[in-house]
GUGU-38538 format. One record per residue (C-alpha): residue in one letter; x, y, z. Coordinates in steps of 0.5 Angstrom, whole numbers, padded with zeros to 4 digits, always signed. Layout:
! residues N
AXYZ;...
END
This chain:
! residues 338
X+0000+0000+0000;X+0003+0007-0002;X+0004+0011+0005;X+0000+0017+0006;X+0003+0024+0005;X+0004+0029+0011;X-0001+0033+0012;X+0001+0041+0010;X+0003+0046+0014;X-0002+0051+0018;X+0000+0058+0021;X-0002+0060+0027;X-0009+0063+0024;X-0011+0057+0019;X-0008+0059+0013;X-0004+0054+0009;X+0004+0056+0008;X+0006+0055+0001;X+0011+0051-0001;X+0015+0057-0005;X+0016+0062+0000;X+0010+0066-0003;X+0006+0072+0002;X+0001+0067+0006;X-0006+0068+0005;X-0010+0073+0008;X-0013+0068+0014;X-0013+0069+0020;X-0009+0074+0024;X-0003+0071+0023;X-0003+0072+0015;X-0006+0080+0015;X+0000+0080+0020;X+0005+0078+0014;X+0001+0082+0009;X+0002+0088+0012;X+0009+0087+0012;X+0009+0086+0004;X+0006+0092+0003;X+0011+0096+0007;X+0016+0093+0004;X+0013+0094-0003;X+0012+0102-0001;X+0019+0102+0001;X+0022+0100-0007;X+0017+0104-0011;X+0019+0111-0012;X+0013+0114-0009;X+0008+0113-0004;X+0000+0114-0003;X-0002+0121-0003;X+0002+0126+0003;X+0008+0121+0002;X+0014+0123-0002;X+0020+0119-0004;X+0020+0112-0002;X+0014+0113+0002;X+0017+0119+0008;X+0012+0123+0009;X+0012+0130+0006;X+0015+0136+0010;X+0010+0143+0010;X+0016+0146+0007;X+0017+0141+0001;X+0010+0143+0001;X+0010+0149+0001;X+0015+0149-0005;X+0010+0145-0009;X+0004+0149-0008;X+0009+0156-0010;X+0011+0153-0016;X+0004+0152-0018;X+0002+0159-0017;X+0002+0164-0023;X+0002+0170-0018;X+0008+0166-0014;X+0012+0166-0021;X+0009+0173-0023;X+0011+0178-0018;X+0017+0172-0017;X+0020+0173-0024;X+0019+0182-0023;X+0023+0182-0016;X+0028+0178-0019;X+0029+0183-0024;X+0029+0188-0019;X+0035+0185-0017;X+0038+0185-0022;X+0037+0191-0024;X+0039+0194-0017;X+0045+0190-0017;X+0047+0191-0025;X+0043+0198-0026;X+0048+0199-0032;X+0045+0193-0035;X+0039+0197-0038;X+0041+0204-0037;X+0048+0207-0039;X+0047+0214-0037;X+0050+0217-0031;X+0044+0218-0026;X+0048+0224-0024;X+0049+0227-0031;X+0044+0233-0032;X+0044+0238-0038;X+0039+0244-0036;X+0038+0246-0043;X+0033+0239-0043;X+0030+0240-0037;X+0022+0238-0037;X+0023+0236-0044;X+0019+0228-0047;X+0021+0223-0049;X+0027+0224-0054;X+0032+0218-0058;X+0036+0214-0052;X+0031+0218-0047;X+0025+0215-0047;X+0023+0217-0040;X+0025+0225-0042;X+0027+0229-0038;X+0027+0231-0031;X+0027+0240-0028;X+0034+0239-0028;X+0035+0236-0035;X+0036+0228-0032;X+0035+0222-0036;X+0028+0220-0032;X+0030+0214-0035;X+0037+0213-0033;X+0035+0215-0025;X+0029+0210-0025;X+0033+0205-0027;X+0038+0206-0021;X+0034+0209-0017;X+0031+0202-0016;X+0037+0199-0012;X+0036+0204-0007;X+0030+0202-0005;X+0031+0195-0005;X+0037+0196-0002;X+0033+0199+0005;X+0027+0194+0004;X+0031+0188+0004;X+0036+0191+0010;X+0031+0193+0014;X+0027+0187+0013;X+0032+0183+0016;X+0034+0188+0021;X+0027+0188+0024;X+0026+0179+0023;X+0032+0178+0026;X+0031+0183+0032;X+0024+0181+0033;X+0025+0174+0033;X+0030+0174+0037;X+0026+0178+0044;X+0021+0175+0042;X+0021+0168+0042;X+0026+0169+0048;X+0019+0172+0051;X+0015+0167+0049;X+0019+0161+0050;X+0021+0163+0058;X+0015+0167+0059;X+0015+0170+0066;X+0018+0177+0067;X+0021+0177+0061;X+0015+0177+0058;X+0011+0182+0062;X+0017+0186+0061;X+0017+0185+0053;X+0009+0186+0052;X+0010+0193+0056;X+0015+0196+0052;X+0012+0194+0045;X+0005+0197+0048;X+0010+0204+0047;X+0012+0203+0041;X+0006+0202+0038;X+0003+0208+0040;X+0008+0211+0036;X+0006+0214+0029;X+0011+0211+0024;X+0011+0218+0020;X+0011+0222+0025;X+0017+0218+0029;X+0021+0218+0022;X+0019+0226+0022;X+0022+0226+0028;X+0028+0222+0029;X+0030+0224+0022;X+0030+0231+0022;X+0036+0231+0026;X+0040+0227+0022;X+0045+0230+0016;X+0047+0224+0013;X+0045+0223+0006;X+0046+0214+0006;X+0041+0209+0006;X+0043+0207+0014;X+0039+0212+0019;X+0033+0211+0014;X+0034+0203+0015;X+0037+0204+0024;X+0029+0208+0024;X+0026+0203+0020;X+0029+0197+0025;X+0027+0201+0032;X+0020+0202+0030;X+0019+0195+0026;X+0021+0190+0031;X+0015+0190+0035;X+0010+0187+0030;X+0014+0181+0029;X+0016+0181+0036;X+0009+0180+0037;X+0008+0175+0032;X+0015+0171+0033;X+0012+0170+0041;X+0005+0168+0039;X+0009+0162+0035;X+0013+0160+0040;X+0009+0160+0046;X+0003+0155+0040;X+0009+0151+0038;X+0012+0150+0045;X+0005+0147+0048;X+0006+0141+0043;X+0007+0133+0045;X+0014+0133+0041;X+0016+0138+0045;X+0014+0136+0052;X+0016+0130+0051;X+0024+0132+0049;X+0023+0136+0055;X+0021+0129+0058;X+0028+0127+0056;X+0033+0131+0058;X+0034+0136+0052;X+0036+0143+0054;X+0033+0149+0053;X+0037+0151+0046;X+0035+0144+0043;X+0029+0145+0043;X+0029+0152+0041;X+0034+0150+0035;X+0031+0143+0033;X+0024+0143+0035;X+0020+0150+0036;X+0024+0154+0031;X+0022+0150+0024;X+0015+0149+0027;X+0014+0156+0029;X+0018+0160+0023;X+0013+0161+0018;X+0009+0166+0020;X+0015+0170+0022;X+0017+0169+0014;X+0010+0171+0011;X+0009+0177+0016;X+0017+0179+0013;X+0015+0178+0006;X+0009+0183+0006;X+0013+0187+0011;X+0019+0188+0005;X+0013+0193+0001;X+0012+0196+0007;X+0020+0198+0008;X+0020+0200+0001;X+0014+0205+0001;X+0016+0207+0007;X+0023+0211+0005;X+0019+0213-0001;X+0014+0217+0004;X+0020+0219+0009;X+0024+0221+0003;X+0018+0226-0001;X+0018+0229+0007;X+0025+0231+0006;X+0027+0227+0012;X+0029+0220+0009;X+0034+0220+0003;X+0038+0226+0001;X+0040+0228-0005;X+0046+0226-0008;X+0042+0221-0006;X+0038+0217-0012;X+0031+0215-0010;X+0024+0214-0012;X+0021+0218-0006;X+0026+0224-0008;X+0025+0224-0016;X+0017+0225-0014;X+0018+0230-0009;X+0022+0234-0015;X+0017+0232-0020;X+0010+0234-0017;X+0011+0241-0018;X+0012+0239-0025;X+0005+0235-0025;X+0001+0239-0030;X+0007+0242-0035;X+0011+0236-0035;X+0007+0229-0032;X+0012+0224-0035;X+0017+0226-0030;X+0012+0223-0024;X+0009+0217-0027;X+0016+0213-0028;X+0018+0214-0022;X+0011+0212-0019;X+0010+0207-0024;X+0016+0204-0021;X+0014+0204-0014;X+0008+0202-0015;X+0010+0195-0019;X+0015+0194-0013;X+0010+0195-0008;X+0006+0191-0011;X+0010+0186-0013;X+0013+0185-0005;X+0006+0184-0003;X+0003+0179-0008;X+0009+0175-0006;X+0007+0175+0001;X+0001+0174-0001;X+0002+0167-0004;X+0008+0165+0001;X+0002+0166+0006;X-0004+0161+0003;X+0003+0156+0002;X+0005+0156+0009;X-0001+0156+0012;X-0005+0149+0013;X-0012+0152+0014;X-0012+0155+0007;X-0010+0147+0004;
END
């Protein structure tokens, strides 16, 4: 009599085992068990994984997605592509303007648009052109300062002030309440009237002490959010210090809204030169500035109005164009506008 065959292996939860190694079938808790370990496996060797993953199935970061959800903005690439013009402009102004911005010839003054000046002229014969070009690294030299100034200062007190709290916080809190209570213009009028240097650097020292306060207020608000989450009680729970856990896990979490608020800030600053400037209080001639050639040119309005429109045709565009990058960094950084 032939022998019986050997009955075939069972798992812990009925399901038979393949003789060639296969996946076990899904019976049982044993073999949804070793299901779920070949699917994570797969996940790990195809390229991309399920929605919210990125490369071999990490879970995407708020920065990847950001720079994802940016790059599928047109008003992103829009005011992206004017600023890095303006950049380029104010680094190398002699790119598109071979004029000197400082060369007048009054026997043209007031006069249109002529060959190699499509601008005109301004009151004292000046290529119109020839300064709105290069009148632009002015104004973007004291935004982007002053924005940095006023990041970094800001972000600094206040994120000291929201992370320890206490007394320093109190202390913080009443000083911002005074410098809000002062008038920016008229802080500007007055601070700025005393000063006779024709550089960029009182304008910017201004814009830094009276600017601070706001991202002072914003950077506390993140950090005391960001400070309350599980992932830092439980660093704390273990031992790290207070530097740690301001470096690794408060600061990347509590940064974006400080970025967008300085984003937008940066049109700010621009505008704000341009005003102190028309005042006469801000930049001073030798100095080439949007504010100054509009302060020259309105009381030319009515006989030469080109003289006004290029400079405030410029302004306006920087302005604009700041603003709408904030604007945009803004819906991408924050998770309740996905």
């Amino acid at each position: 009599m032939p022998e019986p065959e050997p009955p075939e292996p069972y798992s812990s939860g009925g399901g038979r085992v393949p003789e060639d190694g296969g996946a076990i079938a899904a019976t049982g808790a044993g073999g949804a068990m070793d299901l779920a370990t070949e699917e994570g496996r797969t996940l790990e060797k195809t390229p991309g994984g399920p929605e919210g993953t990125g490369p071999a199935g990490k879970p995407r970061s708020l920065w990847s997605d950001a720079w994802r959800d940016l790059r599928r903005n047109p008003i992103f690439i829009i005011s992206g592509l004017v600023i890095v013009f303006l950049v380029i402009i104010s680094l190398w102004p002699s790119l598109i303007a071979s004029g000197n911005p400082l060369s007048c010839d009054l026997a043209k003054a007031q006069e249109g648009s002529q060959p190699g000046h499509p601008f005109g002229f301004n009151g004292q014969g000046c290529d119109v052109y020839t300064r709105t070009v290069y009148g632009a690294r002015t104004s973007v030299t004291v935004g982007v300062c002053a924005t940095i100034g006023v990041a970094l200062l800001g972000s600094v007190l206040g994120g000291l002030a929201g992370f320890f709290g206490g007394g320093w916080d109190a202390i913080l809190s009443r000083i911002t309440d005074v410098f809000f209570a002062i008038p920016v213009v008229l802080g500007g009028l007055v601070l700025l009237s005393v000063v006779t240097s024709s550089t960029v650097w009182p304008v910017i020292g201004f814009m830094v002490l009276l600017g601070w306060p706001q991202l002072s207020r914003i950077a506390r608000g993140s950090v005391i959010t960001a400070k309350q989450n599980d992932y830092v009680q439980a660093a704390r729970a273990l031992g790290a210090s207070n530097s740690r856990m301001m470096l690794r896990h408060i600061l990347p979490n509590a940064i974006a809204p400080v970025i967008v608020v300085a984003t937008i800030a940066l049109g700010t600053y621009i505008s704000l030169e341009a005003t102190l400037s028309y005042l006469g209080v801000g930049l001073k001639p030798p100095t080439v500035s949007w504010g100054i050639d509009i302060s020259s040119a309105s009381q030319y309005i009515r006989n030469a109005p080109h003289m006004l429109l290029w400079p405030a045709g410029a302004l306006a565009v920087t302005v604009l164009a700041f603003i709408m990058l904030g604007d945009a960094v803004r819906d991408a950084l924050d998770p309740k506008l996905r």
